[in-house]
N, C-alpha and C positions, 0 to 999 in steps of 0.2 A: 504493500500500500504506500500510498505517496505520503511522503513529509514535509511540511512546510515551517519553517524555521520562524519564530518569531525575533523583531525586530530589538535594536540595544534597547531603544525607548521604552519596548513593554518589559522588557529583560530587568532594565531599573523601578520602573512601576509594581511588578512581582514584589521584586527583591522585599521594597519597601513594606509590600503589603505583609508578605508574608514568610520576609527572612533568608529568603534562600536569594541564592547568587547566581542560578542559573535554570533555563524550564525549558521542558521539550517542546515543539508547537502538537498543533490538534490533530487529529486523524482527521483524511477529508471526505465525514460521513456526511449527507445530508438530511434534512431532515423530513418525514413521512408527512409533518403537517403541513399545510396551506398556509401560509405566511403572506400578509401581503406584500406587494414590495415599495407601496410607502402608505404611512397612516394620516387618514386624514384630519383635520382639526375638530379639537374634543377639549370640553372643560369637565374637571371635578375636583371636588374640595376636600381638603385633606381633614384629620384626626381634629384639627385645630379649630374648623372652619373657615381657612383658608382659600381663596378659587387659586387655582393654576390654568391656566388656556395655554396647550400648546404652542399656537400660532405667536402669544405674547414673547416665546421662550426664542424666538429665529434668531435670534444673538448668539445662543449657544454653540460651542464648536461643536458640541455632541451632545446626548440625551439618553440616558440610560433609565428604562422602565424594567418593572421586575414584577412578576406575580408572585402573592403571599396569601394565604389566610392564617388566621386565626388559630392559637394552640399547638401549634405543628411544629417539631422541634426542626423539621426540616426548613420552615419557614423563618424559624425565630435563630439560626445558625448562621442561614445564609444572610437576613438583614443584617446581624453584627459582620460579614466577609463585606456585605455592599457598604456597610459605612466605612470600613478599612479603605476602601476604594474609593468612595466618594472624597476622604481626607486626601487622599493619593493625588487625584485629582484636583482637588481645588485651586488652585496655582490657575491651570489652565482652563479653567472656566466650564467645567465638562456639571452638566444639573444629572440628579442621581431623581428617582423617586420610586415606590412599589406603590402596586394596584393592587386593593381587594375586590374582586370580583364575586366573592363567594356569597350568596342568596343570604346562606343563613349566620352570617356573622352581620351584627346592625352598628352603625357608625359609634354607638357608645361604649358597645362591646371591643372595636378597634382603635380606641381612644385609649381603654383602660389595657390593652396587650400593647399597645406602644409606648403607655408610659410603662405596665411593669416590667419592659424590656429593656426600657432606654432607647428605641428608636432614633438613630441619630438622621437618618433618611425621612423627608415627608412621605407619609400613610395617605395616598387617593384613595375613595371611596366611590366607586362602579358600582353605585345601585341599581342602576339600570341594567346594568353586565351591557352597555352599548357600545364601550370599550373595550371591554374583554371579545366581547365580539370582534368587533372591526378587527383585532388583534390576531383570532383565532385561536384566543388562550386554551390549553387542554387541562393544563394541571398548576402549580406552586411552584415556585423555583424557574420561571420560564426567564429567559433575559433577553430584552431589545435593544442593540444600541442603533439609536436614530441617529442620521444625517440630515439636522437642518439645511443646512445650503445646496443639498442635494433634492430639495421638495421634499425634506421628512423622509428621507428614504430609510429602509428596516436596512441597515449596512449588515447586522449579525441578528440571527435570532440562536440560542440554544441556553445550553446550563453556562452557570459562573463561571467556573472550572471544570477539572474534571475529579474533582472530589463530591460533585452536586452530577455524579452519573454513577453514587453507590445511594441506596437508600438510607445510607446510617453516614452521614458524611461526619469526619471528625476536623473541626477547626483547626488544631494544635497541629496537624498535619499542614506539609507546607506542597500547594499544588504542582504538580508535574507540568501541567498543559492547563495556561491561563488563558481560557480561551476569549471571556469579553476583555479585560485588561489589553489581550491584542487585537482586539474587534478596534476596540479606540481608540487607540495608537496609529492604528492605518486611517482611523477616519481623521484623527488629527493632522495625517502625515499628507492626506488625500490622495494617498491610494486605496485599490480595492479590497477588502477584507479576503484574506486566504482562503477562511472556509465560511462563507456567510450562514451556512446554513447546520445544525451538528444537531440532531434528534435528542430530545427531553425522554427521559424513560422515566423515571421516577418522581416520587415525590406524590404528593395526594391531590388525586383529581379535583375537578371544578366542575358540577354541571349549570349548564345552557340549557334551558328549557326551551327557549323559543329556539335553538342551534336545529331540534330536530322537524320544525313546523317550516323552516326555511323554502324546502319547496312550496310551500303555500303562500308565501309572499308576492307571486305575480298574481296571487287569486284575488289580494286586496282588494274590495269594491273601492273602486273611485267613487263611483254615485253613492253609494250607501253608507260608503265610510270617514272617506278622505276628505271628500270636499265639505261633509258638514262639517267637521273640524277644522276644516280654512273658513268657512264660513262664520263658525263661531267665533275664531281667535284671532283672526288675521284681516277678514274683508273690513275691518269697521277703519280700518286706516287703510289700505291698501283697495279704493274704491274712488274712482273720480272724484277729484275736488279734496279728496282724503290728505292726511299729512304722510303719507309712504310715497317713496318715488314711481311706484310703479300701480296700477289697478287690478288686482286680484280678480277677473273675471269670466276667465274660459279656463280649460284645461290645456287651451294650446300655453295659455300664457306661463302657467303651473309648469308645462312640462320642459318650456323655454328656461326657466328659473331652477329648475331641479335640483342643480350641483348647488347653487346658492343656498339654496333653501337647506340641502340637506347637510352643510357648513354651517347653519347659521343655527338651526336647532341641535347638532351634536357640541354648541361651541357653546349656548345657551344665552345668546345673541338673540333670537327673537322666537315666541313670543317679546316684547320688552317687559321682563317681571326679572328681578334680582333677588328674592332671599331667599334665604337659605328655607327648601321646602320640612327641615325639622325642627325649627325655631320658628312658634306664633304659627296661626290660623289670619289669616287676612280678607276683608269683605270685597276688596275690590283685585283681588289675587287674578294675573288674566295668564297664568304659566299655564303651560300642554299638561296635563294629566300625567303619570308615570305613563300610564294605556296609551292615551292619545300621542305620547313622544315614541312609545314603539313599533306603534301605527304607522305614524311617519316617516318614522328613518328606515322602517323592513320595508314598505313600500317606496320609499326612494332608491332603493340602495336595487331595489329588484327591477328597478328600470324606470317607474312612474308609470305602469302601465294603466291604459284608458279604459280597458272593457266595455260593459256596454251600461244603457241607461241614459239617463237626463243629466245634464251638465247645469247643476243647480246653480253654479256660479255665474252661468251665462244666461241664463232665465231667469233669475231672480238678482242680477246686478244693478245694482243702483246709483245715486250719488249721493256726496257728504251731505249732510243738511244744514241749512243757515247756524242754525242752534240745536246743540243736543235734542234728540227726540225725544229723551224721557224726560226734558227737561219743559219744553216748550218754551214760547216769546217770552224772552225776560218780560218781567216787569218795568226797570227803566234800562236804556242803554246810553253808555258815557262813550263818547266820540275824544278820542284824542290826538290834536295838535299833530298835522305832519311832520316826517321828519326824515331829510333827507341826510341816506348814506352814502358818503362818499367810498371810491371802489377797495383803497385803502388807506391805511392810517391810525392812528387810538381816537378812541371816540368816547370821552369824558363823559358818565355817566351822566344822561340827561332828568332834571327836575321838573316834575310838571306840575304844577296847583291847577285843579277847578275847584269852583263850586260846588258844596254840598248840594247835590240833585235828590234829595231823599225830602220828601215831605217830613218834617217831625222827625221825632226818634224812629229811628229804622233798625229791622234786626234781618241780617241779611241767612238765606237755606243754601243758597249756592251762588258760584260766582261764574261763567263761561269768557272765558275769552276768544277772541279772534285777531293773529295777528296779520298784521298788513303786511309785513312783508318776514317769514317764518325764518327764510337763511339767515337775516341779518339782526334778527329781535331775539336776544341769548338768552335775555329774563327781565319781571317786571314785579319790581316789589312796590309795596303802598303804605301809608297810613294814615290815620284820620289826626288831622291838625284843627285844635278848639278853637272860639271866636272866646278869645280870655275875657274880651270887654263885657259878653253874656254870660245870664246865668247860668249855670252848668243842671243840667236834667238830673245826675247823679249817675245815670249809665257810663260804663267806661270806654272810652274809643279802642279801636283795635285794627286790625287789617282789612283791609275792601279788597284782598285778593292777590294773590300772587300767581306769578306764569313762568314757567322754568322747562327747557328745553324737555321734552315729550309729552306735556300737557298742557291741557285748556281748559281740563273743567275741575272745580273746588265744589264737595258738595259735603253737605255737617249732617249729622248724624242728626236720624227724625227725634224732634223737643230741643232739641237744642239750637243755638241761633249768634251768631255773632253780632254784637251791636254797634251800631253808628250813630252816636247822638246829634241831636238837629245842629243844625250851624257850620259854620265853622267850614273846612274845606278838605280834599279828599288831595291826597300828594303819592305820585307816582316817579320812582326811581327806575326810570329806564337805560337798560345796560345796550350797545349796541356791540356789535363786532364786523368788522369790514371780511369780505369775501372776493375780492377781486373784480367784483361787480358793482357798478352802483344801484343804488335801490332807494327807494321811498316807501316808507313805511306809515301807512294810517293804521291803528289798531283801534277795535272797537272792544268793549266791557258790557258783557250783559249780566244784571243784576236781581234775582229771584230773592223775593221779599216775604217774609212769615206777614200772615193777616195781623195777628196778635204777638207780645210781646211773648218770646218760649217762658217757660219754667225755668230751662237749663240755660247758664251763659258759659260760651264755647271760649275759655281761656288759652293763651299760648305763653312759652317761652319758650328762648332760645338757649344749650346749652354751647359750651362755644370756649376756647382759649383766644384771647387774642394776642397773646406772650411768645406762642409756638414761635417756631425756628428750625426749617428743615435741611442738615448739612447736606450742601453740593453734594450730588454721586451718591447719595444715601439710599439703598434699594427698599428697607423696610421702616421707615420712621416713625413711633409710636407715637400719639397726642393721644391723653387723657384727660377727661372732665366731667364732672356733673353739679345736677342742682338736689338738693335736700328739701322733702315738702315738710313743711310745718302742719301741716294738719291735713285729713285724710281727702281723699281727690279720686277723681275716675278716669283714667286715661282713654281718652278715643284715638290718636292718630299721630301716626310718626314724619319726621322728615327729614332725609341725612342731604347734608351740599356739601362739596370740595370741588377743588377744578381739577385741570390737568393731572397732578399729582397725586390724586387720591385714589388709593387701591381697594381697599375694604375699609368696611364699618360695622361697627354692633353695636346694640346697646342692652344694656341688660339693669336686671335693678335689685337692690340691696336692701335688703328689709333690716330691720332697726335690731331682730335676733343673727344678722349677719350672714344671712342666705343670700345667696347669689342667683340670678335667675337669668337666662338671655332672655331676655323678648323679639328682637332683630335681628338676623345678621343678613350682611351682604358679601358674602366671599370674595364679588370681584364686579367694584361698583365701575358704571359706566356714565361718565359726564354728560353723555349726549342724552341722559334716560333721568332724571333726577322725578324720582316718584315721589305721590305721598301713599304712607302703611298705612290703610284704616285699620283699626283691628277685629276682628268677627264679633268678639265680646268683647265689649269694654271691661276695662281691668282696674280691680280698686287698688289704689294706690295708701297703704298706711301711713298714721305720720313718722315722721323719722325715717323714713323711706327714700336712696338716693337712687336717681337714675344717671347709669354710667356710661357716658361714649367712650370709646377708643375707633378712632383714625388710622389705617397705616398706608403711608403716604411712600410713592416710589419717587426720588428722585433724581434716580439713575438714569443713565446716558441711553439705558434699554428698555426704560418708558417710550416706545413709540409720537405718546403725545406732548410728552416734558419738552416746552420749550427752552432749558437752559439748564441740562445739567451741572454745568459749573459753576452757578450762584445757588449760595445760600437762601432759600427762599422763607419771607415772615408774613405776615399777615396783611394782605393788601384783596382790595375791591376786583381789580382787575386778573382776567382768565388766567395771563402768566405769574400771578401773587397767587396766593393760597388762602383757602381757609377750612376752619375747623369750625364747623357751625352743624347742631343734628335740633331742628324745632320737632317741639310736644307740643300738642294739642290736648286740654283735658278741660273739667272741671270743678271745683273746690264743693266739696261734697254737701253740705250746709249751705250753700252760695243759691239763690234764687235771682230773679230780673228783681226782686222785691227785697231782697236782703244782700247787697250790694258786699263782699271782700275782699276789699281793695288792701285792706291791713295784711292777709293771707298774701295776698299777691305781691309786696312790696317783702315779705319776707322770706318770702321764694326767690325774688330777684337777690336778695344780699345774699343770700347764699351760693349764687355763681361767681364770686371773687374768690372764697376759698377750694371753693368748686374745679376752678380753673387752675390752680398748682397743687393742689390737693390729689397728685397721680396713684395712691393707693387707698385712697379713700376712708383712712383713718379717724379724718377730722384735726390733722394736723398739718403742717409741711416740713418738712425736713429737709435740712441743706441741700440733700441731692435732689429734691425737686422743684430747685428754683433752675429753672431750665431756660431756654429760648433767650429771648430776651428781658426775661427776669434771673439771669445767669449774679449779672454784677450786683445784685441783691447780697451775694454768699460773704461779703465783706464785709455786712452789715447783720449779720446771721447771729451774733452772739450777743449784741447789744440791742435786737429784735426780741430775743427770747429772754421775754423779764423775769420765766419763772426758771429757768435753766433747764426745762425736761427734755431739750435735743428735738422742739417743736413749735412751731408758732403756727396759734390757735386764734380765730376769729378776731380777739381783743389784742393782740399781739400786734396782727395785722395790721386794725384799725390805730394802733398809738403807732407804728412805725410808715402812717400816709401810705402804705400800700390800698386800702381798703377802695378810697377814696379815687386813686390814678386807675386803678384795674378795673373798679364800678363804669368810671365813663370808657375807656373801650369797649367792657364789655354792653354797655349802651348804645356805641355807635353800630351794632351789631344786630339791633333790633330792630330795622326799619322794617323791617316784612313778618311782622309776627302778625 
């Protein structure tokens, strides 16, 4: 049988991994399974909650995937051989990660085998097994080394070594025949791998349920299957006059788009919904089903085939309508002031005052926008500004509506109601951004009005640092903050914003006995999709109860969208500044249109100063979390802490004027509540 020698490079990679000085190369067996020979784009979230997206990773020289489950000493061997490697690697920039495929292992169960293993490699999680599919995984221990520059190409598929081709592999043992160590070596070196292909015999199987119905995937009904689930998920944007660029309306069109489509739902790109599907219930949730996402991708991947029947998309196509249909003709509609964009340039966020247009106190159910011109209109925050010279109704002003790239409609939960008191004037902060093109933008505001004043009044704040400070080249940058309720509250609806820079978010909340709880997450938030979370059930909020954001912001040169990895980026208005801002919608449990607490709400806001450096959520700060641009604070750290306990506590704050400087940023931050 032929031999093929591996190269110094893996010879030293070995060495290092695993002590020896010298390794035979591989036998050149191939292997019996169907391997594709490149994988297409696929997103999944690791142990942590984490998103990874392939596609994001095309920087890498290399990409090495690994199947694992659960319990397997053969599984829990070889992760400790892959992190030896991934360390090996790191220098040269090579991304390591394993894939659980396995049905009956669930993401908490591989949360708690990665930490009692110590998992130094990210844990993906293949719930769908859509992955393991695409892959053709058979069993645990399988290894893929990808070639991004090559379109994702599978350069090696087989075992680690070849001590992961006995079923009882012993670690301490130093490998003969490294067979992925030289899989990536050639892919670094950009030549062809020796033996791309080397058969998996061992190790414990993985079943595929739907692997054996596979012939039945051209049986898909288009008519009965496919197309109501474009019609439910997809046509309401993707429909004349709709905000998608294309009109979801025939099956020619569909089957035009196919490869897209079946990119965009493996990558979890669209539907447009981001959270994490095991964290919170959500009322306005518009994600594919588990069903409906395996619908699709089996029926993609099997051709798009048409069979026979009605082509509901082309019989029943429509167009967008002036204003939401469930919503009908606002009530009033606010017409605002042109404005022309020019094709490029920065475009200093424009101020607009009208007239309070609301007869009396007004308590707004929802709010519809329409923007005039959608490329160039990034977002539009508001607030109600009082006529101080009049008397004040006692109702407290609040937002007339905000518009943030993927939406148009704001709608409050039935009894409840956001109020506008008479007078006074309605101010809109419009953000533009040039596109190459010039544009003129008219937007119009339609305003849906409760008869009667609700029961419920629909509170907000913003949690939010405005201290953050993201170093240059930084791939995973943490910000933490929250706010503390003083007395008990009902949360209805979430909102995370960051620009360019922000990778994920969660928020979770900490009850006054020190439970921890997610509420949100977003694995792998997307700028161009800035959602709000309603939530299914509203969630009572106790007092002493803190809710917690964390941020992780990439501002590394391998963010596709960071425009400037090499500044230090702080907290600024504009797309290439940052921010760390997550609004809550709730509240104040006691609080009626008739029993006004405004007291509640004023001391919910002081609590976001400490909120804001506050990153373990103690109720204290400690020197190492005067971070960002509260860094030069730490010289002032010892004669801040009057009582010496290595902490400074709300009153500490307040006598060292921190209280006071951090209140008005964290103020300039609430103009769209």
């Amino acid at each position: 049988m032929k031999k093929v020698w591996m190269s110094g490079a893996a010879v030293a990679v070995v060495a290092a991994v695993a002590g020896v000085a010298s390794v035979r190369a591989a036998p050149n067996v191939q292997t019996s399974a169907s391997v594709p020979e490149r994988v297409g784009d696929f997103q999944l979230t690791d142990t942590t909650r984490l998103g990874h997206r392939l596609s994001y990773f095309k920087y890498a020289p290399a990409i090495v995937l690994m199947s694992q489950t659960n319990g397997s000493r053969m599984s829990r061997t070889a992760a400790g051989e892959l992190a030896k490697l991934q360390a090996a690697y790191k220098d040269k920039g090579v991304l390591f990660y394993m894939i659980n495929s396995n049905l009956s292992d669930t993401r908490d169960q591989a949360a708690a085998e990665a930490a009692a293993n110590k998992f130094a490699v990210p844990l993906l999680m293949d719930d769908l097994q859509l992955v393991g599919e695409q892959l053709n995984v058979q069993r645990e221990g399988e290894v893929y080394v990808i070639d991004p520059k090559a379109g994702f190409r599978v350069a090696y598929h087989g075992p680690l070594d070849d001590r992961f081709t006995s079923a009882n592999p012993v670690a301490a043992n130093a490998p003969r025949n490294a067979y992925a160590a030289s899989a990536i070596d050639s892919v670094l070196a950009g030549r062809p791998v020796a033996t791309p292909r080397i058969d998996v015999k061992v190790g414990k199987t993985i079943s595929f349920p739907e692997r054996a119905k596979s012939t039945e995937f051209a049986k898909i009904s288009y008519t009965e299957t496919v197309a109501p689930i474009l019609q439910q998920k997809c046509v309401t944007c993707h429909q004349k006059g709709g905000i998608a660029p294309f009109a979801m309306n025939s099956y020619e069109v569909v089957k035009g788009f196919a490869p897209m489509m079946l990119e965009t739902v493996m990558a979890k790109r669209m539907p447009p919904w981001f959270a994490d599907p095991h964290v919170g219930k959500f009322s306005n949730d518009t994600a594919l089903t588990p069903d409906q996402s395996r619908t699709l991708v089996h029926w993609l991947e099997a051709g798009a085939p048409r069979g026979e029947g009605e082509d509901i998309l082309k019989t029943e196509a429509g167009e967008a309508p002036e204003w939401p249909t469930a919503l009908g003709k606002p009530d009033v509609v606010v017409q605002l002031p042109a404005f022309d964009v020019p094709a490029t340039g920065v475009i200093e966020y424009q101020s607009v005052m009208i007239d309070n247009p609301f007869k009396g106190d007004a308590w707004l159910r929802a709010v519809a926008f329409q923007p005039g011109a959608r490329p160039v209109l990034h977002h539009i925050t508001s607030s109600y500004s009082p006529d101080r010279s009049a008397p004040s109704s006692g109702i407290p002003g609040s937002s007339v509506g905000s518009f943030v790239p993927g939406a148009g409609i704001q709608t409050y939960n039935e009894g409840t109601g956001a109020p506008v008191p008479a007078g006074g004037k309605l101010r809109y902060s419009m953000h533009y951004t040039t596109t190459g093109r010039a544009m003129s933008d008219s937007t119009r505001i339609g305003y849906y009005l409760l008869k009667k004043p609700p029961e419920i009044i629909r509170r907000a704040a913003v949690i939010s640092d405005p201290s953050m400070l993201i170093p240059a080249g930084e791939a995973r940058h943490k910000e933490v903050a929250y706010i503390e309720f003083p007395a008990d509250a009902v949360l209805y609806s979430v909102h995370p914003h960051a620009h360019y820079r922000g990778f994920s978010v969660e928020l979770k909340e900490k009850t006054p006995d020190g439970k921890e709880t997610p509420l949100l997450s977003v694995p792998q938030y997307d700028f161009n999709w800035q959602l709000d979370y309603d939530l299914a059930e509203p969630l009572n909020i106790k007092a002493g109860t803190k809710l917690i954001v964390t941020w992780i912001y990439d501002n590394s040169a391998h963010n596709p969208s960071n425009p400037d990895p090499r500044k230090d980026i702080a907290w600024g208005e504009q797309t290439w500044e940052e921010m760390m801002y997550f609004r809550v919608n709730y509240r104040w449990s006691d609080e009626t249109s008739s029993h006004i607490r405004n007291d509640l709400q004023a001391k919910l806001m002081d609590s976001r100063t400490i909120g804001s450096l506050d990153d373990n959520a103690d109720g204290k700060v400690q020197i190492n979390e005067l971070t960002g641009t509260m860094v030069s604070l730490r010289s002032r750290f010892a004669d801040l802490d009057l009582n010496k306990d290595g902490g400074l506590d709300k009153d500490e704050l307040a006598v060292g004027h921190i209280t006071g400087a951090t209140a008005r940023r964290l103020r300039d931050t609430d103009n769209d509540l």
